[in-house]
C-alpha positions in Angstrom: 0.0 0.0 0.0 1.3 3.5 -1.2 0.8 5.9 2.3 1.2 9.9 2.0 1.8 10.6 5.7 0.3 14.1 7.3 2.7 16.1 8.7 2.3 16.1 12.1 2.8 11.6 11.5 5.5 12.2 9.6 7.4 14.3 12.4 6.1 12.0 15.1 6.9 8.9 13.5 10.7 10.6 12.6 11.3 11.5 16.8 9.3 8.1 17.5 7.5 10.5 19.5 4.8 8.8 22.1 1.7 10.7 20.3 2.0 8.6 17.2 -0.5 5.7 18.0 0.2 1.9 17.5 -2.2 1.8 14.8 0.1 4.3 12.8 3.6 2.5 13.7 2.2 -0.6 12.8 1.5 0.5 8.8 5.0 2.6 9.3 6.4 -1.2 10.3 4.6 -3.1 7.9 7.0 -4.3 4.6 4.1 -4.2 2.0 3.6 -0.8 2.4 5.3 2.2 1.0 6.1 5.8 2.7 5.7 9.2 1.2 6.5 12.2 3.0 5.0 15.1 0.9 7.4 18.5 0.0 3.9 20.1 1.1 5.0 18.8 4.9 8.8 20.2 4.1 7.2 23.4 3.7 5.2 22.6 6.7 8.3 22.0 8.9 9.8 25.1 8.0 7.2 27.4 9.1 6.7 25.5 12.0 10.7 26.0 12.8 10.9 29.6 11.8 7.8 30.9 13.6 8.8 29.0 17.0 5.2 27.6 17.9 6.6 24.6 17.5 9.4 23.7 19.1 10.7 21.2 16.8 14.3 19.7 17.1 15.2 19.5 13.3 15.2 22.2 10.4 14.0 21.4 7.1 16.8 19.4 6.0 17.3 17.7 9.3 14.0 16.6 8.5 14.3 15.4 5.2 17.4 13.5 6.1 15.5 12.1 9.0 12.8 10.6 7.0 15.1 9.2 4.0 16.8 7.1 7.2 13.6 6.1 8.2 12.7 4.7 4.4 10.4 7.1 3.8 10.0 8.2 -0.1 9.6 12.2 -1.4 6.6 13.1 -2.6 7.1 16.2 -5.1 4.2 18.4 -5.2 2.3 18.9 -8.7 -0.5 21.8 -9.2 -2.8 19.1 -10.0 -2.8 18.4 -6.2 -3.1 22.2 -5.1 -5.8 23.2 -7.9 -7.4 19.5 -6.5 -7.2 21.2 -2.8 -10.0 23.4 -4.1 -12.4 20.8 -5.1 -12.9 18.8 -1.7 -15.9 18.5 -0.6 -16.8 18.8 2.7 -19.6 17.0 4.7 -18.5 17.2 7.9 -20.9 18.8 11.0 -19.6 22.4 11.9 -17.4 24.5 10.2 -15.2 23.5 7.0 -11.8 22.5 7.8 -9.7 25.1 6.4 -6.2 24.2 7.3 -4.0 24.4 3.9 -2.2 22.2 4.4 -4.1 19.3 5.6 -6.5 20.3 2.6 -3.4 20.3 0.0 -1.8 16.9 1.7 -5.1 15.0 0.9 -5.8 16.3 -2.4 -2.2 15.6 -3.0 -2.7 11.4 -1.8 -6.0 11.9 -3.9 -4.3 12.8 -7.2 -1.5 10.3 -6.5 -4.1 7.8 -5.5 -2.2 7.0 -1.9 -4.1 6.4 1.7 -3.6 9.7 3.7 -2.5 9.0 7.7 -3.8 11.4 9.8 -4.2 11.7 13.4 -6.7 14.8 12.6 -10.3 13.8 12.9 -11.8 16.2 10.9 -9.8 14.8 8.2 -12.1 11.9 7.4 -15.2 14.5 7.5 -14.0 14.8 3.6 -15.2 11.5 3.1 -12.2 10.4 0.8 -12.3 6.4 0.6 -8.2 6.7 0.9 -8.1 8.5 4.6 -6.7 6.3 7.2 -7.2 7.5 10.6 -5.1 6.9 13.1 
């Protein structure tokens, strides 16, 4: 199975950080399966680093070193993915999730046809067949 991983899985799965669930570290484990981190999440990282919020241990290329250690493939990022980011559909209760990158990292699985590993459960409120939620 092809996996994109959200960003916040692929950072905790690269620390081996105690948040990411069993669930998730068993697909990370699992042989059959294939790892994509997305450059979408590089981007990620690097705001998260510069504006401090998030007091992560690695810059961006720490990160990306981390993960190609860990197995994990790059995903480059096509505008067919973004433009797609524009076309989910939500049915979820409450407000739509706006986060841009959570919307860009499952349009980006979509268009790649990859299962997307979240932890975020408004996520799955897309109702995209290829969300796994961990």
């Amino acid at each position: 199975m092809n996996i994109l991983l959200d960003s916040c899985i692929a950072i905790w799965a690269v620390l081996d950080d105690m948040r990411l669930k069993k669930k998730a570290r068993d697909y990370l484990l699992d042989e059959g399966n294939n790892i994509y981190y997305s450059a979408a999440t590089v981007f990620e990282v690097d705001i998260k680093k510069k504006s401090r919020n998030d007091n992560l241990e690695f810059n961006t290329d720490e990160f990306i070193e981390l993960c190609e250690e860990s197995g994990y493939i790059h995903l480059p990022l096509s505008g067919e993915a973004i433009a797609h980011a524009n076309h989910l559909e939500w049915i979820g209760k409450g407000p739509e999730h706006l986060d841009p990158f959570d919307r860009i990292l499952l349009a980006h699985a979509i268009v790649e046809n990859m299962h997307f590993m979240t932890g975020d459960s408004r996520i799955p409120q897309f109702k995209q067949n290829c969300v796994i939620e961990v």
